[in-house]
C-alpha positions in Angstrom: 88.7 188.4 65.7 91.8 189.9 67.3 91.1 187.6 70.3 90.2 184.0 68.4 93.5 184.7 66.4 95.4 185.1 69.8 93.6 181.8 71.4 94.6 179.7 68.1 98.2 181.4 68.0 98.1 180.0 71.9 97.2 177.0 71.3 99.3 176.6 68.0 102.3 177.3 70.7 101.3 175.1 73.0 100.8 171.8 71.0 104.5 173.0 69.3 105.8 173.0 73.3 104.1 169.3 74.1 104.9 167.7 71.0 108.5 169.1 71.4 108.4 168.0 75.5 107.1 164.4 74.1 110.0 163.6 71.5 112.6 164.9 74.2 111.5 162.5 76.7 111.5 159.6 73.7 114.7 160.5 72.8 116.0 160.2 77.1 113.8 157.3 77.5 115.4 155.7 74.2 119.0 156.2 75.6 117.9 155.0 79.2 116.9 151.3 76.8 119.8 151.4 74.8 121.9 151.9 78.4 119.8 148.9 79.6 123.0 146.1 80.2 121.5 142.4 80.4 124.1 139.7 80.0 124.0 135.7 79.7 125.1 133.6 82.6 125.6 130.1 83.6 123.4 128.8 86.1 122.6 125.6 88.2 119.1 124.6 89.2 118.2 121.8 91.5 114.7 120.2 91.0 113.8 118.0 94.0 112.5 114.4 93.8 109.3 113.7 96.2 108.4 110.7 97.9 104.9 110.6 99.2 104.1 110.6 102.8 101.9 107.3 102.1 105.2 105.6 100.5 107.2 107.2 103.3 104.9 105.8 106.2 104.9 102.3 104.1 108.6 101.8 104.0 110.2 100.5 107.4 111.3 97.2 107.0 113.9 94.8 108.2 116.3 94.0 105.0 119.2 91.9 104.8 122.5 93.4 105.7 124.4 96.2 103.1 127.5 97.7 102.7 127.5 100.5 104.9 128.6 104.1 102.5 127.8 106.8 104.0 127.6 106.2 107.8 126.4 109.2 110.5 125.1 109.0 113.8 125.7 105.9 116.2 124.2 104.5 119.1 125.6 101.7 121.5 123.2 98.9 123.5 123.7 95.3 124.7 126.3 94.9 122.9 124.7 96.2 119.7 125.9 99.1 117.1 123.3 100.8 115.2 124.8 102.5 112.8 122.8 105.6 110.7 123.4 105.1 107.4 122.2 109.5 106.0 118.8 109.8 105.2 118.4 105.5 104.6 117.9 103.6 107.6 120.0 102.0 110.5 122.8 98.8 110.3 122.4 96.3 112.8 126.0 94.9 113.9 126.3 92.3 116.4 129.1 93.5 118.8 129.4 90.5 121.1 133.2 90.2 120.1 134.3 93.2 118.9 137.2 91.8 117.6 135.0 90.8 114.5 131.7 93.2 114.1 128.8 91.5 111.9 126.8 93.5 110.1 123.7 91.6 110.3 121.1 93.6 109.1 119.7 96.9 107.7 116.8 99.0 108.9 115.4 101.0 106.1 113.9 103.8 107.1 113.6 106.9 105.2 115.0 110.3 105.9 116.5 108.5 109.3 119.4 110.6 110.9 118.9 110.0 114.9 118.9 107.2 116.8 117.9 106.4 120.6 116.9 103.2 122.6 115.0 102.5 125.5 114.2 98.8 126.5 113.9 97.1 123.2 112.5 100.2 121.5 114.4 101.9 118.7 113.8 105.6 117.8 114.3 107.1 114.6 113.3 110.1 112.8 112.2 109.3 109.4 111.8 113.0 107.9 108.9 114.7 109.5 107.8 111.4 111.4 108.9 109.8 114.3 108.9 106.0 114.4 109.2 103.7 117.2 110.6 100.1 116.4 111.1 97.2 118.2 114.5 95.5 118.0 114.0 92.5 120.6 114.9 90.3 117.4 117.9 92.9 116.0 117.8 91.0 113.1 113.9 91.2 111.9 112.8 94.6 113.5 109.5 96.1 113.2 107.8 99.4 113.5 105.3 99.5 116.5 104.4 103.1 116.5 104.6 106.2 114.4 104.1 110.2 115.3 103.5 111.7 112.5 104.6 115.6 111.3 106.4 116.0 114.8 109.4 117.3 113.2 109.4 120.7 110.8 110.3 120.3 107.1 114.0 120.2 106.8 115.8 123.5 105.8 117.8 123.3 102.6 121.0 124.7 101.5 120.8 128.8 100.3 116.5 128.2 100.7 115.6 126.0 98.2 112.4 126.2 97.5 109.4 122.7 97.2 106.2 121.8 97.4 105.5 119.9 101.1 102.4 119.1 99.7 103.7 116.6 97.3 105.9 114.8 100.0 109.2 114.7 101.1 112.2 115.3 99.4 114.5 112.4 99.0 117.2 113.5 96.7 117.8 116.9 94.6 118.9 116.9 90.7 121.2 119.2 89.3 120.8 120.7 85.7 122.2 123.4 83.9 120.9 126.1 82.7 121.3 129.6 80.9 119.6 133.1 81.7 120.5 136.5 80.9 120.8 138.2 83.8 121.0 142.9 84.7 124.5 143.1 84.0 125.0 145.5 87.6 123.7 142.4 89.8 126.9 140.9 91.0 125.1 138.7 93.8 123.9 134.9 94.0 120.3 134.8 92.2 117.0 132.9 93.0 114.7 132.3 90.6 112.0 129.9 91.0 110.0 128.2 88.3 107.2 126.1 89.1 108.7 123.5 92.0 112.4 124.3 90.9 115.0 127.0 92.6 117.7 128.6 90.3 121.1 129.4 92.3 124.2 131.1 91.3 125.8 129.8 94.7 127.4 126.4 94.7 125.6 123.6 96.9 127.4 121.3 99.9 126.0 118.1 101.0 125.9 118.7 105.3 129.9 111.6 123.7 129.2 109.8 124.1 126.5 110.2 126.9 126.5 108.1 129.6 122.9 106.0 130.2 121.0 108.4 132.1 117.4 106.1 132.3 117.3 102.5 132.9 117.1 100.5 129.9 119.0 103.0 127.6 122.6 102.7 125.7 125.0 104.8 124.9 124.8 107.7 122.2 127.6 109.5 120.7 128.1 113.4 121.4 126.9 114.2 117.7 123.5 113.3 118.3 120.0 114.9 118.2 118.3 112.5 120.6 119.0 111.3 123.7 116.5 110.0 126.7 116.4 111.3 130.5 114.1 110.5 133.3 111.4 108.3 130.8 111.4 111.2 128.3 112.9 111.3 125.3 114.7 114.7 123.8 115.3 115.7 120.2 116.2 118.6 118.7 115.8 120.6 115.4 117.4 123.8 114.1 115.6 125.9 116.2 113.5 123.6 119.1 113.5 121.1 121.7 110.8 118.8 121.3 109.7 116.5 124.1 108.5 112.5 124.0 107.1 110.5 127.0 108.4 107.1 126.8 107.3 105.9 129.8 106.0 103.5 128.3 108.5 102.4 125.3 106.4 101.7 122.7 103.9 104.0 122.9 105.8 107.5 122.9 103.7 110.1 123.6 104.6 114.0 122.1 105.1 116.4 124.8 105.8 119.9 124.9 108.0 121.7 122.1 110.5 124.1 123.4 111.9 127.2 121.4 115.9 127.0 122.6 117.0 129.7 119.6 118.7 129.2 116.2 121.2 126.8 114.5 121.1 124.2 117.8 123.0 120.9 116.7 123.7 118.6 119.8 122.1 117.4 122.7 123.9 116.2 125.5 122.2 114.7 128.8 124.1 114.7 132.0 122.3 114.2 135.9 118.9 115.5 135.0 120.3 118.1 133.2 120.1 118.6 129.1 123.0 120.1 127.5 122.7 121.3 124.0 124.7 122.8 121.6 124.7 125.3 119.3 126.7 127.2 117.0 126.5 130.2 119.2 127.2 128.6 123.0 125.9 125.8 125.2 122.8 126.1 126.8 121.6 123.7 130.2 118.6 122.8 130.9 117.0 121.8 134.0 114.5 118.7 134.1 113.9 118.3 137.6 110.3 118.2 136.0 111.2 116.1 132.8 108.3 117.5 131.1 109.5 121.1 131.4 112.9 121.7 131.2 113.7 124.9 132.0 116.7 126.9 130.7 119.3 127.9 133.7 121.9 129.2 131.8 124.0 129.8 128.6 127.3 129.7 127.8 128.2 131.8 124.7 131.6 131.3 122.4 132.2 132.3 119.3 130.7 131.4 116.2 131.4 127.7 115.7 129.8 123.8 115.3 129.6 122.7 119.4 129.3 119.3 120.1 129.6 118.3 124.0 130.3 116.2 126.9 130.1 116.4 130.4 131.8 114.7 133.5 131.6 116.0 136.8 132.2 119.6 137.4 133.2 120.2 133.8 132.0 120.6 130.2 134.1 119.5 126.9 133.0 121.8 124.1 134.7 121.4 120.6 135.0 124.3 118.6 134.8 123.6 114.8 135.3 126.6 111.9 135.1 126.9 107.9 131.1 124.8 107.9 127.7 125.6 107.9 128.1 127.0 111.5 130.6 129.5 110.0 133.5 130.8 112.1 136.9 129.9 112.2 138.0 128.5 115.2 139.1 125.2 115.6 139.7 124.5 119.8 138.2 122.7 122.8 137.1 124.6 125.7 137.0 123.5 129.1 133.6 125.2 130.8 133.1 124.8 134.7 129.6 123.8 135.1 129.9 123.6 139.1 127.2 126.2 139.1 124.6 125.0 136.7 123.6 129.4 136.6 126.8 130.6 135.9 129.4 128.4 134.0 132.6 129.8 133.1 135.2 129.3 130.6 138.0 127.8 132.5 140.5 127.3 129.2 141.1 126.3 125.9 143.0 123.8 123.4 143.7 124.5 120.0 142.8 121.9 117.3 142.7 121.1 113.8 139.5 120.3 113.4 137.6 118.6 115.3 134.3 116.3 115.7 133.0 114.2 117.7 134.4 113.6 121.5 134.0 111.2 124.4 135.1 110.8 128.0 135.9 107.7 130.3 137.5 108.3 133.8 141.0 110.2 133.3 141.4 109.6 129.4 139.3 112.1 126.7 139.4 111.3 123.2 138.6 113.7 120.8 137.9 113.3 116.8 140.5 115.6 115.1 139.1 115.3 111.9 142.1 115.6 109.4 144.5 115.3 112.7 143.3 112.0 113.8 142.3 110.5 116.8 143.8 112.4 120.1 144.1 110.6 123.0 144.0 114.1 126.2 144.9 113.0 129.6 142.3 114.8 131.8 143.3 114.0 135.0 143.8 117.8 135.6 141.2 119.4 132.6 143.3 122.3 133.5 146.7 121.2 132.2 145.5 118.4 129.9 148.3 117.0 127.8 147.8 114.7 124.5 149.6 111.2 125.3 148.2 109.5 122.3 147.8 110.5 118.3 146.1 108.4 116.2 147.1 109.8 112.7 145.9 107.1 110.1 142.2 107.6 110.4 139.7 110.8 109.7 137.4 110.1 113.2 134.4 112.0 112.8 132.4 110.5 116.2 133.0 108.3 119.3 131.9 106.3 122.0 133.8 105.1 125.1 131.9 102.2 126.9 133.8 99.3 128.9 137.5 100.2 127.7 135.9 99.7 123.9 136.8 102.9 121.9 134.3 102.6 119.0 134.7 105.3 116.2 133.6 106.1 113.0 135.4 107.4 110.5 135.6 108.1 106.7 136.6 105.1 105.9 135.1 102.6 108.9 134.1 101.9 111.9 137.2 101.1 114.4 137.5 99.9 117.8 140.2 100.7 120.2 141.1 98.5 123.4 141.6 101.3 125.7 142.0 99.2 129.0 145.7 100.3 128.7 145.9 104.0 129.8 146.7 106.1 127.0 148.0 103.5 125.0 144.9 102.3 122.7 145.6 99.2 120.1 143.2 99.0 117.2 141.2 95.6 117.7 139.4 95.7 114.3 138.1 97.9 111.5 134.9 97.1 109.7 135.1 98.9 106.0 133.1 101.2 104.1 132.0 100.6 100.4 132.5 103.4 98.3 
């Protein structure tokens, strides 16, 4: 008996010890809930709208002309401007006195950014797609060819998140919204619900080279295209992607090239390809267009980088507080003598520039904020500004034939520059709002 009464007293202790261990870690686990912070914050979402890639492969047509709003890249041929209008199509302007520009038509084409031409065949990117058009009547184009998915899906401000399946994204709209939140998280937050992506973090909106193949134009030195040697060149973020165009309207995809990340320009100068990107320039060989092959890189600080090139030297503008991050705002002055070893050679501090183009002895360069600057480069060693155009916002150029075209905020201008260093506007063709 002695020993059942000692097993019960046991276990009477025992169950007194776990029931006692239990309500101690109910009462901790109680405060750790009570402790538990969650507060309500103020949130934007951004829910994209889709466009199918039957409607997107349906929509290239040749409209009447439109007010040009938000103008980006521009291309120069026979005495034609096409000018991008962001992510809509392409205006047509007749240029045969650029004294008065006609707008005289409007390519729509979705998603379109870049522009090149070859003979009377118009390239465009339209999203993932690349589309060949003829423009032998400027006026009542028409799409000849299409590559399809050639392009990788567009990268989005602080990753916002879609569905590729359902299309492509054509716009993004902004709602509010509320949701508590772990008081101690202090950074931006991501939520996704169903095709939509929560962030705490504010959103943004985001050369001229000479003709290096017969039959091209001109292109200015923000671009993502340009053709060489029968082959046309485009870039993304991250690759160089290669067309044969030997035969215009039947481009032909080639080999895609991995140059590294956040590559913006492309630049083409005596079978060579020089492309920019927000950590240097790097040149490319195409002895054998259909495999460039890198020679060398030239690295600067962190910093947008579009390009030029004439003769032994390279124009590299230098532009901080974007997307590229960074903070400078310069030019550098690169000797590309050797194609394997280019060197720095100087630099000039600007406000903040764009865009730039070259013709003989004068360089112009889009200050943004600071105007158009006229450098005379007749020494790119000791270059001096002899001309400051203060009244406009350039943002890209192209010098052909003593014509200084530019766009700007506001317009496109054009410059008679046949008068060293001393441009006179010629005419201005407005922006709508």
């Amino acid at each position: 008996m002695h020993y059942i009464f000692s097993s019960l007293t046991f276990s009477y202790n025992k169950m007194l010890h776990t029931a006692a261990t239990f309500f101690l870690l109910a009462v901790v686990f109680s405060s750790c809930i009570k402790d538990h912070c969650l507060e309500t914050r103020e949130y934007k979402y951004y829910k994209p709208v889709y466009m199918t890639y039957e409607q997107l492969r349906s929509s290239v047509a040749s409209l009447p002309a439109k007010g040009i709003k938000d103008a980006g890249k521009i291309y120069y041929k026979d005495h034609f401007i096409f000018l991008n209008e962001i992510n809509k199509g392409i205006h047509v302007i007749d240029n045969s006195n650029p004294s008065s520009p006609q707008n005289i038509a409007f390519i729509n084409i979705p998603g379109n950014v870049d522009i090149a031409v070859k003979d009377n065949i118009l390239y465009a990117d339209s999203y993932s797609d690349l589309v060949a058009i003829n423009i032998s009547d400027p006026a009542h184009c028409t799409e000849v060819n299409r590559i399809q998915d050639v392009f990788p899906d567009r990268t989005y401000n602080y990753g916002y998140v879609y569905d590729p399946h359902k299309g492509v994204v054509i716009d993004w709209q902004e709602r509010d919204t509320i949701i508590e939140s772990d008081c101690s998280y202090s950074g931006p937050l991501y939520l996704m619900e169903g095709d939509m992506t929560f962030t705490a973090m504010s959103s943004s909106s985001t050369s001229s080279s000479v003709a290096t193949s017969p039959g091209t134009g001109v292109g200015g030195s923000l671009s993502r295209f340009t053709i060489c040697n029968n082959y046309l060149y485009t870039i993304d973020n991250w690759n160089l992607h290669l067309f044969n165009i030997a035969v215009s309207a039947n481009p032909i995809e080639g080999n895609t090239i991995n140059v590294t990340w956040n590559i913006e320009t492309i630049y083409a100068y005596q079978n060579n390809l020089f492309i920019g990107s927000s950590i240097g320039v790097y040149i490319y060989d195409t002895s054998n267009p259909s495999s460039p092959v890198q020679k060398s890189i030239f690295v600067h600080v962190t910093s947008c980088d579009p390009v030029c090139v004439d003769g032994n030297f390279a124009y590299s503008t230098l532009r901080g507080g974007t997307p590229c991050n960074g903070f400078t705002n310069q030019m550098d002055v690169i000797d590309v003598s050797d194609l394997n070893n280019p060197v720095l050679k100087t630099s000039y501090s600007l406000t903040g520039p764009y865009g730039l183009s070259k013709d003989g002895n004068q360089l112009f360069i889009c200050d943004g904020s600071a105007g158009l600057k006229v450098f005379d480069a007749t020494d790119p060693l000791q270059m001096t500004i002899k001309q400051n155009i203060t009244n406009i916002f350039p943002l890209d150029v192209i010098a052909v034939n003593h014509n200084l075209i530019v766009v700007a905020r506001n317009g496109l201008y054009q410059y008679d520059y046949s008068n060293p260093f001393n441009l006179s506007e010629i005419s201005k063709l407005d922006f709508t709002e």
